[in-house]
C-alpha positions as CSV (number, residue, x, y, z in Angstrom):
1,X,56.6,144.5,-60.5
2,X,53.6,143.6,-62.6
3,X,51.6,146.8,-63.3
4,X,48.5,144.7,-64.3
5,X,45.0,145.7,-61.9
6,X,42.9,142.4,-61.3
7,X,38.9,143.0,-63.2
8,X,37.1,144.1,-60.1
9,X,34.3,142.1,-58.0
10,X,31.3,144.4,-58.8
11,X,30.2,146.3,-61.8
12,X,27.6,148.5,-63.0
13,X,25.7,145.7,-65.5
14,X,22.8,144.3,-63.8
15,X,23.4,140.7,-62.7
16,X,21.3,138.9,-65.1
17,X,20.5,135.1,-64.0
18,X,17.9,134.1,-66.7
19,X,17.7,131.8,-69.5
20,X,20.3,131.9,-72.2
21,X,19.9,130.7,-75.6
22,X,23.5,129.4,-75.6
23,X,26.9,130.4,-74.4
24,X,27.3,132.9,-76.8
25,X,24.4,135.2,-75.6
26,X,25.7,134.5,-71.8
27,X,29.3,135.9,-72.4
28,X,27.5,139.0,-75.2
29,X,26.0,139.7,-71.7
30,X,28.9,139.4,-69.9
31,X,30.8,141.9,-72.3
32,X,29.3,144.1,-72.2
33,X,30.4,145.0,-68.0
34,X,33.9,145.3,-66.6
35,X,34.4,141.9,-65.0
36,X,36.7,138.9,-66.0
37,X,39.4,135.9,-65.3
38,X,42.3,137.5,-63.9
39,X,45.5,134.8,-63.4
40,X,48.3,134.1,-60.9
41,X,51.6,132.7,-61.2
42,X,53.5,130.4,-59.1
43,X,54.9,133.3,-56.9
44,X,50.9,134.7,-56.3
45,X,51.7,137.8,-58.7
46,X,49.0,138.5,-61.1
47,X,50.3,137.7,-64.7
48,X,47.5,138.2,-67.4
49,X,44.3,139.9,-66.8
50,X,41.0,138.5,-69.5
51,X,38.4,140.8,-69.2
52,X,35.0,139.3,-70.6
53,X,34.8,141.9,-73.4
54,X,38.7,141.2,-74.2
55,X,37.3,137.6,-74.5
56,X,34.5,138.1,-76.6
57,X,36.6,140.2,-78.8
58,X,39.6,137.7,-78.8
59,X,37.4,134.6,-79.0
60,X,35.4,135.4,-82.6
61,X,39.0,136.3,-84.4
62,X,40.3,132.7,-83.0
63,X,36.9,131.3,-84.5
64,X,37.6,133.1,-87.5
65,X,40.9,131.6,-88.1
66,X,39.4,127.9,-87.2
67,X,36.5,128.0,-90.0
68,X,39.4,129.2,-92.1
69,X,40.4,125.4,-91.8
70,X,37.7,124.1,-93.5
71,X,36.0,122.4,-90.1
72,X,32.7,120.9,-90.7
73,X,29.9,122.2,-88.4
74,X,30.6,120.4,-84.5
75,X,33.9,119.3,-84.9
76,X,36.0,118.7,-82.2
77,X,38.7,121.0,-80.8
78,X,41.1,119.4,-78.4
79,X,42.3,121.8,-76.2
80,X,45.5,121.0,-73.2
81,X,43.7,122.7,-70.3
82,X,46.4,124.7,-68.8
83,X,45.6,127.5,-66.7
84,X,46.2,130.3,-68.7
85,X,43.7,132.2,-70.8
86,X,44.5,130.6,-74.1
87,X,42.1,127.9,-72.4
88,X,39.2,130.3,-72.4
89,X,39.9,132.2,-75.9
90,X,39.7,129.0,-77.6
91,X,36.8,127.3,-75.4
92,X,34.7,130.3,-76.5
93,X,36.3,130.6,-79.9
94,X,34.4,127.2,-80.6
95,X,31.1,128.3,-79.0
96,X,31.1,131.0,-82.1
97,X,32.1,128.8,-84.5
98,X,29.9,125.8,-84.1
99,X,32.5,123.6,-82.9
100,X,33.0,121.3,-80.0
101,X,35.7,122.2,-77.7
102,X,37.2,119.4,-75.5
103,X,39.1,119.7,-72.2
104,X,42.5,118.0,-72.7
105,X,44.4,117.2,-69.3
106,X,47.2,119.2,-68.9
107,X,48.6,117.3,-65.3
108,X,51.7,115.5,-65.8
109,X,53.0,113.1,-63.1
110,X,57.0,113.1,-62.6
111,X,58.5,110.1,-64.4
112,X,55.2,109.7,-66.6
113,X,55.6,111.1,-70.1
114,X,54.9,108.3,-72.1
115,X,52.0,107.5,-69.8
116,X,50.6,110.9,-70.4
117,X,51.0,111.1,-73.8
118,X,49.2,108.1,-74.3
119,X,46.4,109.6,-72.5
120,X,46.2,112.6,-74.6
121,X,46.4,110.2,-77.7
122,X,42.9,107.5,-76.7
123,X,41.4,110.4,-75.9
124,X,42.1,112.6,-78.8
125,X,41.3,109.3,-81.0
126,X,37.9,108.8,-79.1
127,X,36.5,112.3,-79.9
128,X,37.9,112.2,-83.0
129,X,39.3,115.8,-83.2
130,X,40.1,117.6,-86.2
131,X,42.3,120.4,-84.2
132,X,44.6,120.5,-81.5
133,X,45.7,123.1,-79.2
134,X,48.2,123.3,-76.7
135,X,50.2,126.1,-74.8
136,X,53.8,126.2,-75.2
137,X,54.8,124.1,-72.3
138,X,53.3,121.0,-73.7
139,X,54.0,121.9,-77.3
140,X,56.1,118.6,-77.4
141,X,53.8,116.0,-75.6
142,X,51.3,117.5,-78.7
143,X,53.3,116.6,-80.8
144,X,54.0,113.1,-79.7
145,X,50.5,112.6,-78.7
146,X,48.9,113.7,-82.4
147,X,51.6,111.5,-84.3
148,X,49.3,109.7,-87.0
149,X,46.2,111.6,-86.9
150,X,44.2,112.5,-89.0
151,X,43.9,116.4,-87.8
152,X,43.3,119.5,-89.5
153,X,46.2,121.6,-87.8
154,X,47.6,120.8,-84.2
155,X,49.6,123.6,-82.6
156,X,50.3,126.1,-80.4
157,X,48.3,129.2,-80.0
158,X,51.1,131.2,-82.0
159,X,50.8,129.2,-85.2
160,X,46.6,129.3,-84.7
161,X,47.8,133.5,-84.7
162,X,49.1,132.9,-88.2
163,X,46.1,131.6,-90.0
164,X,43.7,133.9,-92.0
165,X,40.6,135.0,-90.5
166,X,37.4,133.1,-92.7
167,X,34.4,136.2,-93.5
168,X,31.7,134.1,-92.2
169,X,28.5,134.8,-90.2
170,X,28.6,133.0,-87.1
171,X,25.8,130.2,-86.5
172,X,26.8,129.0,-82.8
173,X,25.6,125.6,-82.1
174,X,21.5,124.8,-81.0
175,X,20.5,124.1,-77.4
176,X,20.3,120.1,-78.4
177,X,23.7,120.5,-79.6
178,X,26.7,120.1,-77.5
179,X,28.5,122.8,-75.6
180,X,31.6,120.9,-74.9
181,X,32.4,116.9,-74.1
182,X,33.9,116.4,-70.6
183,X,35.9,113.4,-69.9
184,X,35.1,111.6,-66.8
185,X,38.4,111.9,-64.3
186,X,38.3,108.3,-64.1
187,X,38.4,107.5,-67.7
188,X,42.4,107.4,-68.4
189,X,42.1,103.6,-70.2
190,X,39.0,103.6,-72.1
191,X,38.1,107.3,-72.6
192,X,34.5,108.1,-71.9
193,X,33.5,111.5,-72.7
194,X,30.2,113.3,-71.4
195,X,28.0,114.8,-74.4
196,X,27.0,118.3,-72.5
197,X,24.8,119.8,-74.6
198,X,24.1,123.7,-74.4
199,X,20.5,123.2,-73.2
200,X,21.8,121.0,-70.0
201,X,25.2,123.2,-69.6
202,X,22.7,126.1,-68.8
203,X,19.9,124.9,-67.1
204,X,22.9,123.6,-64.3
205,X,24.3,126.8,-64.4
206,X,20.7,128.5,-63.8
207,X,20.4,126.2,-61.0
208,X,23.9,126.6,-59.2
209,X,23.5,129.9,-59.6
210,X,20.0,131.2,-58.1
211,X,19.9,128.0,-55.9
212,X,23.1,126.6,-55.3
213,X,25.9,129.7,-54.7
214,X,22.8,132.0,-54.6
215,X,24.7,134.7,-56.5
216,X,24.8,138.3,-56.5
217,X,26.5,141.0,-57.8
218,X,28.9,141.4,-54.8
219,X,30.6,138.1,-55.4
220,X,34.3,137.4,-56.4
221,X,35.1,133.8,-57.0
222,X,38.9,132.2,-56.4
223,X,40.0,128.8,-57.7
224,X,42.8,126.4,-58.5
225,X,41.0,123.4,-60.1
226,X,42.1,122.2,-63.4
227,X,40.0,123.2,-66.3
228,X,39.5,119.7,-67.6
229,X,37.7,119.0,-64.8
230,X,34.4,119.5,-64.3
231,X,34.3,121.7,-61.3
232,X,37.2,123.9,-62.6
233,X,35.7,124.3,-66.0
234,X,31.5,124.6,-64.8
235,X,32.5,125.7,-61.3
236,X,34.6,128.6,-62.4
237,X,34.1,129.4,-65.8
238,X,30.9,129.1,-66.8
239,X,28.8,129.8,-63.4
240,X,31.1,132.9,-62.9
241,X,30.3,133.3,-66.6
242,X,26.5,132.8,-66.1
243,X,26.2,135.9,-62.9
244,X,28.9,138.0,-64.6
245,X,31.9,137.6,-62.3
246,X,35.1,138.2,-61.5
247,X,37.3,135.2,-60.9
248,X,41.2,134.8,-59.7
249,X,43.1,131.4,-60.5
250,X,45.9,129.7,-59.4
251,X,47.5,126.7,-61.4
252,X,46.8,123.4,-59.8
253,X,50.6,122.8,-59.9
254,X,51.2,126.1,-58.1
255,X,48.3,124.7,-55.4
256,X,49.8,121.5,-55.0
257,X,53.5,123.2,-54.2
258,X,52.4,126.3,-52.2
259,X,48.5,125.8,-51.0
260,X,49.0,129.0,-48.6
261,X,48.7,131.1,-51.8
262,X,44.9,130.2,-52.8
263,X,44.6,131.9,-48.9
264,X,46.6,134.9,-49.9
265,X,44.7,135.3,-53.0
266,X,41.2,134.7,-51.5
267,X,42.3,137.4,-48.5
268,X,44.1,140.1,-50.8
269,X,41.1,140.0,-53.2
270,X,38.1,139.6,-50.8
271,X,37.0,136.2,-52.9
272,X,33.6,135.3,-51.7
273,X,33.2,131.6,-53.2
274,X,36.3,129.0,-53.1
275,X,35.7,124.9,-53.3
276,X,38.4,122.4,-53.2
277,X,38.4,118.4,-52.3
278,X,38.3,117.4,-49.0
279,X,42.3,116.6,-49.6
280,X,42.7,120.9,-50.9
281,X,41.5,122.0,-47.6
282,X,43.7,119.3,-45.2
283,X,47.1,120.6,-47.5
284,X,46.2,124.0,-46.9
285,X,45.9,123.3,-43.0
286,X,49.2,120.9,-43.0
287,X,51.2,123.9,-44.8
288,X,49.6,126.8,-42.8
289,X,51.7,128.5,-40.2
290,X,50.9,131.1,-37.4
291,X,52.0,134.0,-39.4
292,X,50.2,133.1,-42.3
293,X,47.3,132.8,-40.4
294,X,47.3,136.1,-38.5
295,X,48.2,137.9,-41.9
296,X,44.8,136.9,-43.3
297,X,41.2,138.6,-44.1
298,X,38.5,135.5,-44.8
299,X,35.9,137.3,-43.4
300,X,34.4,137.7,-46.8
301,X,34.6,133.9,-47.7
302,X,30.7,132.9,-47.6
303,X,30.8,129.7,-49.9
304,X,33.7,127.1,-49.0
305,X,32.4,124.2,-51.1
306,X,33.7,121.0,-50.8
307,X,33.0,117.9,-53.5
308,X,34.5,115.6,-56.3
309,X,35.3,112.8,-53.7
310,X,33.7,111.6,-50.5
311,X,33.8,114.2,-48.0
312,X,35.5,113.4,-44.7
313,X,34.9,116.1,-42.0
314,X,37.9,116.0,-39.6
315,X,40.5,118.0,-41.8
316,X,37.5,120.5,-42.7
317,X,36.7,121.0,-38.8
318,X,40.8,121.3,-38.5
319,X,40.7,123.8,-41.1
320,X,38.1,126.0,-39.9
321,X,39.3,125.8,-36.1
322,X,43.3,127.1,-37.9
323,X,41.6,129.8,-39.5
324,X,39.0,131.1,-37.4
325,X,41.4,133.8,-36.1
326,X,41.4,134.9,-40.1
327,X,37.8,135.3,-39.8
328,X,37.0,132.3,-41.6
329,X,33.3,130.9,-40.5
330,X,33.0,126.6,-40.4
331,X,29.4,127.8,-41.6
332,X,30.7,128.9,-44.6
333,X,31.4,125.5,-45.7
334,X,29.2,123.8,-48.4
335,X,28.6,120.3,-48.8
336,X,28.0,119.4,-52.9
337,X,27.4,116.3,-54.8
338,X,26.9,116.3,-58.2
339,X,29.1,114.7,-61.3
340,X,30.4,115.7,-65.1
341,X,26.9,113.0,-66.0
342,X,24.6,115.9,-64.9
343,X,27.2,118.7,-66.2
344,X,28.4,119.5,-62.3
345,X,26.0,119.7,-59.4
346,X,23.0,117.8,-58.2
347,X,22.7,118.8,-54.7
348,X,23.7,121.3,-52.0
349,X,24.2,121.7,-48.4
350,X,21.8,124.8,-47.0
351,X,24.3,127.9,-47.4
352,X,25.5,129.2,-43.8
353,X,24.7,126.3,-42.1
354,X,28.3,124.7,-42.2
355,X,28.5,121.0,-42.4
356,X,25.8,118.6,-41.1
357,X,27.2,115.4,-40.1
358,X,25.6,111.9,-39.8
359,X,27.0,110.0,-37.0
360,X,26.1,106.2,-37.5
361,X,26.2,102.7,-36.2
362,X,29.3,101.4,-38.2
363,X,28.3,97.7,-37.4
364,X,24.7,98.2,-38.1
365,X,25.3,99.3,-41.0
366,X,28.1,97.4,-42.5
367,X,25.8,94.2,-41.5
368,X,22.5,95.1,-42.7
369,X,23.1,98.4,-44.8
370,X,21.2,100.4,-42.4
371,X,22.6,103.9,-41.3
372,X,21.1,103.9,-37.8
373,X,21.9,107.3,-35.6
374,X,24.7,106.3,-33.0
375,X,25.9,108.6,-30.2
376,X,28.7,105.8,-29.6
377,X,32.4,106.1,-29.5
378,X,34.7,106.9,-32.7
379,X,35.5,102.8,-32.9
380,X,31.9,102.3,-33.2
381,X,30.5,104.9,-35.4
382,X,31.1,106.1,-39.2
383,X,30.6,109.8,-39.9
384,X,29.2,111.1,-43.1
385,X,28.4,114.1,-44.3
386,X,24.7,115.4,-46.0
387,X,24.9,116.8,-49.1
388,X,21.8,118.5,-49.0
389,X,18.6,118.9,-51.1
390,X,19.1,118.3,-54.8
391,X,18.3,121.1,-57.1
392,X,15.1,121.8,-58.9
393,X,13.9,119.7,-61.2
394,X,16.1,116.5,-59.9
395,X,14.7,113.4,-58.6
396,X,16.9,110.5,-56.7
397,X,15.9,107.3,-55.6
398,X,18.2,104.3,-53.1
399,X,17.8,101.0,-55.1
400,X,19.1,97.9,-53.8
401,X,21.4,95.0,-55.7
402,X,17.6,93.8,-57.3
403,X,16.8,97.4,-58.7
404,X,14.4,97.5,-55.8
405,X,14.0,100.9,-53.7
406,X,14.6,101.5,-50.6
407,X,13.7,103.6,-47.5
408,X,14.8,106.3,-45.3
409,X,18.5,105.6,-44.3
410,X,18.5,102.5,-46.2
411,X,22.1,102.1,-48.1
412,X,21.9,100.9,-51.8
413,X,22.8,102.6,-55.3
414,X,22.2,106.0,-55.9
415,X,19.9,106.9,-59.1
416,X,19.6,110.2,-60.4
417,X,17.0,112.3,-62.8
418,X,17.3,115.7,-63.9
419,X,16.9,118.3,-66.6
420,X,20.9,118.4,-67.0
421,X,21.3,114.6,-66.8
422,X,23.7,113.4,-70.2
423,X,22.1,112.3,-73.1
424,X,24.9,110.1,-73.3
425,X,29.0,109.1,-73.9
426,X,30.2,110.7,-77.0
427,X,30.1,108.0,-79.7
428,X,30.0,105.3,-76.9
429,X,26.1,103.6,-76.9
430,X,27.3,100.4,-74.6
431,X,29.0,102.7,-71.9
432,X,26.1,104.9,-72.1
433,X,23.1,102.0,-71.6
434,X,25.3,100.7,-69.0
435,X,24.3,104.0,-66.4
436,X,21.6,105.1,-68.6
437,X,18.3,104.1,-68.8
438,X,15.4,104.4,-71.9
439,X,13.2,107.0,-69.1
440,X,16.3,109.1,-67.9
441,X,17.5,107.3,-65.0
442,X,21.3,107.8,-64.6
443,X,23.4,104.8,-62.3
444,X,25.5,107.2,-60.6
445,X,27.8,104.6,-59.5
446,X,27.8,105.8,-55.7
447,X,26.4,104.4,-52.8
448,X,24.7,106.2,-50.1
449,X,21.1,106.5,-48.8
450,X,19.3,109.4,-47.7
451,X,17.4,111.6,-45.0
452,X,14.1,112.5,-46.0
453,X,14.7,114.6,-48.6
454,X,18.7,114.9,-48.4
455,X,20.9,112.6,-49.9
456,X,24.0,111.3,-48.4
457,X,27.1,109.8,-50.1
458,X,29.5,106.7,-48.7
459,X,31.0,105.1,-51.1
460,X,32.0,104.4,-54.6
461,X,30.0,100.7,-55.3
462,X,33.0,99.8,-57.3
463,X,35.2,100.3,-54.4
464,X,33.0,98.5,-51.8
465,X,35.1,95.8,-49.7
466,X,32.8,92.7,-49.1
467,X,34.1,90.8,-46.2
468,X,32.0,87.4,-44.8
469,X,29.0,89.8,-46.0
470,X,30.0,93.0,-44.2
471,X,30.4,96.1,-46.3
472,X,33.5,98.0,-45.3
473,X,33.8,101.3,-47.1
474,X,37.3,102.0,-48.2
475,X,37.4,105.5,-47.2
476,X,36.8,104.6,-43.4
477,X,40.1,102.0,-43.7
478,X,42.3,105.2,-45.6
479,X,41.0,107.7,-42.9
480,X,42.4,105.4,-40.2
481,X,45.4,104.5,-41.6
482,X,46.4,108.3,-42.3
483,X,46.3,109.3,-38.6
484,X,49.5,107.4,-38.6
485,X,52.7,108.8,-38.1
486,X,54.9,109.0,-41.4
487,X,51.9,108.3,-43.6
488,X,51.6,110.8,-46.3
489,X,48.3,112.3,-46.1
490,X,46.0,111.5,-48.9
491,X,48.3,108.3,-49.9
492,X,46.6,105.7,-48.9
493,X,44.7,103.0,-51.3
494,X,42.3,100.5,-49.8
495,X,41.0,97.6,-51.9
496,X,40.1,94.1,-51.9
497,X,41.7,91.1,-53.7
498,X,40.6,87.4,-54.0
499,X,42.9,84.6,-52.5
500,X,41.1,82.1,-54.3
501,X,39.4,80.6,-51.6
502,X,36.4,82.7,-52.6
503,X,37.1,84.9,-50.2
504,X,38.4,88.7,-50.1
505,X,41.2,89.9,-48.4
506,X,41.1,93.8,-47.4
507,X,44.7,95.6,-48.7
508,X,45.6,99.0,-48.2
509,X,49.0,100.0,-50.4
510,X,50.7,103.2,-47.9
511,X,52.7,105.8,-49.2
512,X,55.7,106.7,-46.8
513,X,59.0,108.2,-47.0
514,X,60.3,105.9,-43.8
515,X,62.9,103.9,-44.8
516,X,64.2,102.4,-41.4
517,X,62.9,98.6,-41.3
518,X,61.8,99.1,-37.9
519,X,59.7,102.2,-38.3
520,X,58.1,100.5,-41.3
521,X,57.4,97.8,-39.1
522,X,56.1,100.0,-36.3
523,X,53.9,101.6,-39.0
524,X,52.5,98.2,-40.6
525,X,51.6,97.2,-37.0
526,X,49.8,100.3,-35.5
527,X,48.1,100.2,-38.8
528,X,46.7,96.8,-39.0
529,X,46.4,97.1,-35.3
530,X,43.9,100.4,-35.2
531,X,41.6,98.7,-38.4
532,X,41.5,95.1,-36.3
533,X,40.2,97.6,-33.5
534,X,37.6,99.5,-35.3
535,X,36.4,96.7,-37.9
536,X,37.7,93.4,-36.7
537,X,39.0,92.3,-39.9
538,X,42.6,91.4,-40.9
539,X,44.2,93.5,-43.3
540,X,47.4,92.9,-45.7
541,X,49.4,96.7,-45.8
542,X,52.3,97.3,-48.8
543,X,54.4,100.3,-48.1
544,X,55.7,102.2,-51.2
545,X,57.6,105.6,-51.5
546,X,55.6,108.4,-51.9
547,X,54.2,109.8,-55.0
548,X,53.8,106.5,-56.2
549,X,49.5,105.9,-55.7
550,X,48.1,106.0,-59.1
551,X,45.7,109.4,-59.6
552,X,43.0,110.5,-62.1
553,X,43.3,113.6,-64.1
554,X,41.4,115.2,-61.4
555,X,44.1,114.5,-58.6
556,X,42.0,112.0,-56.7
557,X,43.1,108.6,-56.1
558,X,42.4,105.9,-58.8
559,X,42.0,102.3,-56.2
560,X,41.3,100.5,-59.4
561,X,44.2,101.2,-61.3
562,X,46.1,101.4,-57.2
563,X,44.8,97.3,-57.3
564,X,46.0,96.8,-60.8
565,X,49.3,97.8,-59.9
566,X,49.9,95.9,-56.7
567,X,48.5,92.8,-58.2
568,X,51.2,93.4,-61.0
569,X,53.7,93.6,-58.4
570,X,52.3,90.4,-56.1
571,X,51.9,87.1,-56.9
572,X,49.4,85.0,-54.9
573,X,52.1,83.1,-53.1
574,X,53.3,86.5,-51.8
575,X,49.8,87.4,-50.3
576,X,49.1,84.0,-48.9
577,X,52.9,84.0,-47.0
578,X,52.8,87.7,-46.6
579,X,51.8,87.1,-42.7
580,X,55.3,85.0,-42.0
581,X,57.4,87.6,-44.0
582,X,59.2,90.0,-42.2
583,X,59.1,92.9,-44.9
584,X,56.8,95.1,-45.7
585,X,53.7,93.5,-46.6
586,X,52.5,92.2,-43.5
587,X,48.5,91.0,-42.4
588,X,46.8,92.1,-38.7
């Protein structure tokens, strides 16, 4: 039995929320109290404890060794973001030394090595890093992955432990310089990573903290988000840094194969802040049983936020109603929108007001983009939620397919300004002029519209399905189709395809581990039946075994690359006989 004690929740240092000059002075700060990163393994036993004074301590003889290299000032240090703390010893380690660290994805799919090495190649390649470091377990993707590069040293944490420690003065990077780049989860082709510099990193953190989370010293916060994403590495790194703060982490992989743990963990410790995806919270529901539940203290949960994908509020209702007995309060939960262009969060939801939801006229608005109130029936009406006020200092405007704005509840693109808006993709100016404009207006890429004041998100506007004019938001045709028995929930893809008639036909690809042809069939039919019902269009379904949808490094679906791979697998004479084919590709 581990004899390890977790760093506790509150300390005697004075929670200091106030401009920092960089990261370095935030975790000096830190140090010098009795809080830290405390880590779980797959069985929910704590394994290595990081205390923020260990860090500091641990971090400047790393950064030692790396200016014994010979690095020029900001050059970039890839680092494979496993949950362990040799994430955060050499993320820090660069902060003293004037380097830029970079967030390698650690997730590996089953069946997809070469596919993930490739990944960890482009994107080494774009940032052009000089070093590489990787924890043992994926010590051999490394060195696949590095073959051919022109590095300075690539290795594990081990052979970094060999090198001799440089007698330098430390000159950490300015606030114009960058913190860290974070790669977009979407960007698994054509790498795009964010320029964060330290001025934007901390004014978001400022923000999140005395507006956002509202933190004090009482607070303990409990995640299992990767680190290379920006919620896991912002969201529980550096605004845990920022208030001095205890945190407790679960690997992703650990989450993914035993959710009820990030529970246990959040009870036994009395965490206080938690966020998932929409699809964290539904797992954890499907997976919970009646013991569990009874076993569990979540009184002292006070910010569930929930973000990094549209946020659909049935499994969230189902989740608070499962663990109400636990002492778990629906108000707790926190609507957030934000993105790794503006470092993490632009908005949030009012704290202890739960979820506000925004029933509309699905016709209406799929017709004429306008979100008109309904108080009709579920066939009739979309529900989305509102993501709140944005923080201080942003500005957001609805502009239509013209660039024109729009008014209250009016659907179009969503623009953002802000003081922790990108100054651009790392070495990239098309992709950054592209979202980017010359007065600091970022194309987020979403649509949505807002209430007064609040904005509201519906859609990606890549993902958009345009049907004889009507928008149909993909996420309404997935939610549908996963209320289905023997659909996996979460695996569900809807796009749209041409059949060359200038015309769009709506698909969704369904994961499902049926294999009896008439259950398939059964499934196909009460799925195409319930869309026909709720949207009146026809739509062509493709069952495939689960675990089979393409994903970002985040975890969320990818329907881009879900289309790319089901027109790979379909020719145009399969979709336009799919309808007379008794298989499993059938149209409403």
């Amino acid at each position: 039995m581990s004899h390890l004690k977790p760093t506790p929740a509150n300390t005697q240092l004075p929670v200091k929320i106030t401009p920092y000059t960089n990261l370095v002075d935030a975790l000096e700060y830190a140090a010098q109290g009795d809080t830290g990163f405390n880590f779980y393994d797959g069985r929910g036993n704590l394994s290595a404890v990081l205390p923020y004074a260990d860090l500091r301590d641990e971090a400047q003889v790393i950064a030692r060794k790396l200016l014994s290299l010979g690095c020029e000032r900001g050059a970039r240090v890839g680092i494979i973001a496993e949950t362990e703390p040799m994430f955060h010893r050499f993320f820090f380690a660069c902060q003293y030394a004037g380097l830029i660290p970079v967030a390698v994805p650690a997730g590996i799919q089953l069946g997809a090595h070469g596919a993930y090495v490739s990944q960890v190649r482009r994107m080494l390649k774009s940032c052009g890093a000089s070093i590489v470091v990787a924890p043992d377990t994926h010590a051999k993707f490394m060195e696949e992955a590095v073959q051919g590069l022109d590095l300075l040293m690539a290795g594990t944490q081990a052979d970094f432990d060999g090198l001799p420690e440089a007698e330098v003065e430390f000159v950490p990077l300015g606030q114009d310089d960058p913190a860290y780049l974070q790669y977009t989860s979407g960007s698994t082709s054509f790498p795009r990573g964010v320029e964060v510099t330290q001025k934007t990193v901390l004014n978001n953190l400022m923000e999140i903290a005395r507006y956002g989370l509202k933190l004090t010293a009482e607070d303990r916060f409990v995640s299992w988000l990767p680190f290379y994403h920006d919620m896991g590495l912002v969201g529980f790194i550096l605004v845990p840094l920022i208030g001095q703060l205890s945190v407790d982490y679960l690997g992703s992989r650990t989450f993914a194969m035993r959710p009820r743990l990030w529970l246990k963990v959040l009870s036994d410790n009395g965490g206080t802040i938690s966020s998932a995806p929409t699809f964290g919270y539904a797992l954890c529901a499907k997976r919970l049983r009646p013991a569990d539940v009874e076993g569990y203290d979540l009184s002292n949960w006070r910010a569930a936020c929930v973000g990094a994908e549209r946020i659909n509020p049935e499994p969230l209702e189902e989740f608070a109603n499962i663990l109400q007995p636990s002492g778990f309060d629906q108000n707790a939960f926190v609507a957030c929108y934000g993105m790794a262009e503006c470092v993490l969060a632009t908005s949030f939801a009012p704290l202890g007001e739960g979820l506000s939801v925004d029933v509309v006229d699905k016709k209406l608005m799929a017709e004429t983009g306008l979100a008109q109130p309904s108080d009709g029936d579920a066939v009739s009406t979309s529900a989305y939620v509102d993501c709140g006020k944005l923080l201080p200092g942003f500005e957001f405007a609805i502009l239509d397919d013209n660039g024109v704005e729009l008014g209250n509840r009016q659907c179009g693109h969503v623009y953002l300004k802000g003081p922790s808006v990108m100054r651009g993709y790392f070495h990239d100016k098309q992709s950054t002029a592209e979202v980017l404009s010359a007065d600091g207006w970022l194309n987020t890429g979403d649509i949505g519209y807002r209430i007064d004041d609040h904005v509201v998100i519906t859609s990606r506007s890549k993902d958009v399905i345009i049907i004889k004019g009507r928008n149909i938001w993909p996420y309404d045709l997935e939610v549908l189709a996963q209320q289905v028995g023997g659909v996996k929930l979460g695996g569900v893809a809807a796009f749209s395809i041409s059949t060359g008639a200038e015309e769009e036909q709506a698909v969704l690809v369904v994961e499902t581990k049926e294999k009896d042809v008439e259950n398939r069939r059964q499934i196909v039919e009460t799925i195409s039946s319930s869309i026909h019902a709720h949207f009146g269009i026809n739509v062509l379904i493709d069952l495939t075994p689960r675990g089979t949808l393409p994903r970002t490094s985040s975890g969320k679906l990818s329907r881009s690359q879900s289309k790319q791979d089901y027109l790979a697998r379909k020719t145009l004479h399969d979709v336009e006989q799919s309808a007379s084919q008794v298989g499993d590709s059938l149209t409403a």
